[in-house]
C-alpha angles and dihedrals in degrees: 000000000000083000096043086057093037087055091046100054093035091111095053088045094062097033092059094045099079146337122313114226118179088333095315131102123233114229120211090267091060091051087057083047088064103039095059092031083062085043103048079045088051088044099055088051101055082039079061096051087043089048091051092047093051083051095211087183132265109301095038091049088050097050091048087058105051087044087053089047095054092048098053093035088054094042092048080052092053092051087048083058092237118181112262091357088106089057092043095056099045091050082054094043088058096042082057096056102046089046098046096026102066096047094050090090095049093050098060085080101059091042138329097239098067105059089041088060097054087048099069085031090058099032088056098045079053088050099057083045097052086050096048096050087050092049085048082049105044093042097054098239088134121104108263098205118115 
């Protein structure tokens, strides 16, 4: 009888455990995907602002732009759930880390808030890899050959 009901209010159940997004619920972990997609989102802008306040001059400027645009433009499309955004961005997020990354230890020299800057700028891009890979993970999307 206690399967029967649980069989029965199965759908509520899992309706009511998290948010449904385009008839899929979000787990915990896809709740922290959004979060720190929105974040890394939030932080290119204000890597934009910074960008325009340093005044690197006007093709660097412009090409900081359309690569935060892009940015921003790819993780609004994850949060949307669109198909293949979340692999796009985090092809781009670890682009971003291997590129920045490297360089972090060599620009302490120049200023502290640099690297600084590409530190959050790199440990949040990690973040939205180590959740993905979790939500890959949690929602058994993962090959189960051995």
């Amino acid at each position: 009888m206690f399967r029967q009901a649980e069989n029965d209010l199965g759908p509520l159940f899992q309706a009511t455990s998290g948010q449904a997004v385009h008839g899929r619920v979000l787990r915990p972990a896809g709740h922290a995907l959004t979060i720190v997609t929105l974040s890394i989102c939030w932080w290119s802008l204000v890597e934009t602002v910074l960008d325009f306040v340093t005044g690197n001059g006007c093709t660097a400027f412009a090409a900081a732009i359309a690569a935060n645009l892009i940015v921003v433009t790819v993780g609004l499309a994850v949060v949307m759930n669109v198909r293949f955004a979340r692999e796009i961005f985090a092809f781009l997020c670890g682009v971003s880390i291997l590129a920045l990354g490297s360089g972090i230890p060599l620009a302490f020299s120049d200023s502290m808030w640099i690297p600084l800057i590409s530190l959050i700028d790199c440990g949040s891009k990690l973040a939205f890899l180590v959740f993905a890979c979790a939500l890959r993970h949690e929602d058994g999307w993962r090959s189960t050959s051995h």
